[in-house]
C-alpha beads as a LAMMPS data file, in Angstrom:
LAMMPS data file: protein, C-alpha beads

53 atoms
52 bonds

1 atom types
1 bond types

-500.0 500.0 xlo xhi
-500.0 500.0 ylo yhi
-500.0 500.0 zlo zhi

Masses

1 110.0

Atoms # bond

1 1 1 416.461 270.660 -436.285
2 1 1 414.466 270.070 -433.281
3 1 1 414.207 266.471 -434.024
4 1 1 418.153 266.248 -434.159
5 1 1 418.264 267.956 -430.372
6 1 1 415.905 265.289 -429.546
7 1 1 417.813 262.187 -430.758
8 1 1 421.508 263.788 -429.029
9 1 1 419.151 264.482 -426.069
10 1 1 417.752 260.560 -425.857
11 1 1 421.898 259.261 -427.086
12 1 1 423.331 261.211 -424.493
13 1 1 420.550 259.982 -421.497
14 1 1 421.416 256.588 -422.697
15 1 1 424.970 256.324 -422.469
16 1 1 424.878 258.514 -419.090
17 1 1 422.186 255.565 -418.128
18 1 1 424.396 252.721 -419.715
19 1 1 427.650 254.404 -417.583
20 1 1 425.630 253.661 -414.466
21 1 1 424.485 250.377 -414.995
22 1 1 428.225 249.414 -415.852
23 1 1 430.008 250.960 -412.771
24 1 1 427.158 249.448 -410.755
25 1 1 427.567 245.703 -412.130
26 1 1 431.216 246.043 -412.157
27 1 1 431.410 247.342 -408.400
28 1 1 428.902 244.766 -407.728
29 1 1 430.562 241.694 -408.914
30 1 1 434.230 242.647 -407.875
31 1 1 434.930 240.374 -405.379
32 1 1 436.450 243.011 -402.753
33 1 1 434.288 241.495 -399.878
34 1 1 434.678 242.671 -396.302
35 1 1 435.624 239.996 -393.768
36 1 1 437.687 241.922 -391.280
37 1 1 437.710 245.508 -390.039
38 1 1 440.297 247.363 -388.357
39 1 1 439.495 248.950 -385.260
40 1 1 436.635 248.263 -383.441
41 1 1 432.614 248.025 -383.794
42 1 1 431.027 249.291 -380.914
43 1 1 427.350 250.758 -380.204
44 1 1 427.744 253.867 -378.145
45 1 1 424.675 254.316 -376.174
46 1 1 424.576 256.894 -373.091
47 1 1 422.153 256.154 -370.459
48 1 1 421.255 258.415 -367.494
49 1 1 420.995 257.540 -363.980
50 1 1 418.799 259.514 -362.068
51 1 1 419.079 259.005 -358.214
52 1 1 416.421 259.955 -356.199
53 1 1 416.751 263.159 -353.984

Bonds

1 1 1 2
2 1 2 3
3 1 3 4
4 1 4 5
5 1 5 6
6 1 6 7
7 1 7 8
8 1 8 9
9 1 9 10
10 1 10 11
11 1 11 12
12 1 12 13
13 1 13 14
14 1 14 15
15 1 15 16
16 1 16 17
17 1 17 18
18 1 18 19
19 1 19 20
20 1 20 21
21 1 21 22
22 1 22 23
23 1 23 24
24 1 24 25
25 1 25 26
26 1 26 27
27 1 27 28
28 1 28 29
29 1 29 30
30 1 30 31
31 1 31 32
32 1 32 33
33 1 33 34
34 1 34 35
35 1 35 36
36 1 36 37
37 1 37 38
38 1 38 39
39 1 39 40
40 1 40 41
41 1 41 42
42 1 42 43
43 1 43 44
44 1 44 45
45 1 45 46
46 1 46 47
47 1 47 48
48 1 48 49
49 1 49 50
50 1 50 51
51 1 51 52
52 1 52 53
């Protein structure tokens, strides 16, 4: 009995594991690249003046 939980423990781990690996390989080599981006890429950086008194 406890040897069956084991082996649909270790089945189940591996096809959760396999899942992953697929989704990431497939995502990986789809060839949706980003070239362009709508709207615009800015750093926004606030700097403070201080003025002396």
């Amino acid at each position: 009995m406890m040897l069956k939980k084991r082996r649909i423990f270790l089945l189940g781990a591996f096809l959760i594991i396999a899942a992953l690996a697929v989704a990431l390989w497939v995502g990986f080599f789809t060839g949706d690249k980003k070239s362009e981006y709508d709207g615009t890429l800015v750093e926004v950086s606030t700097d403070e003046i201080i003025q002396p008194l």
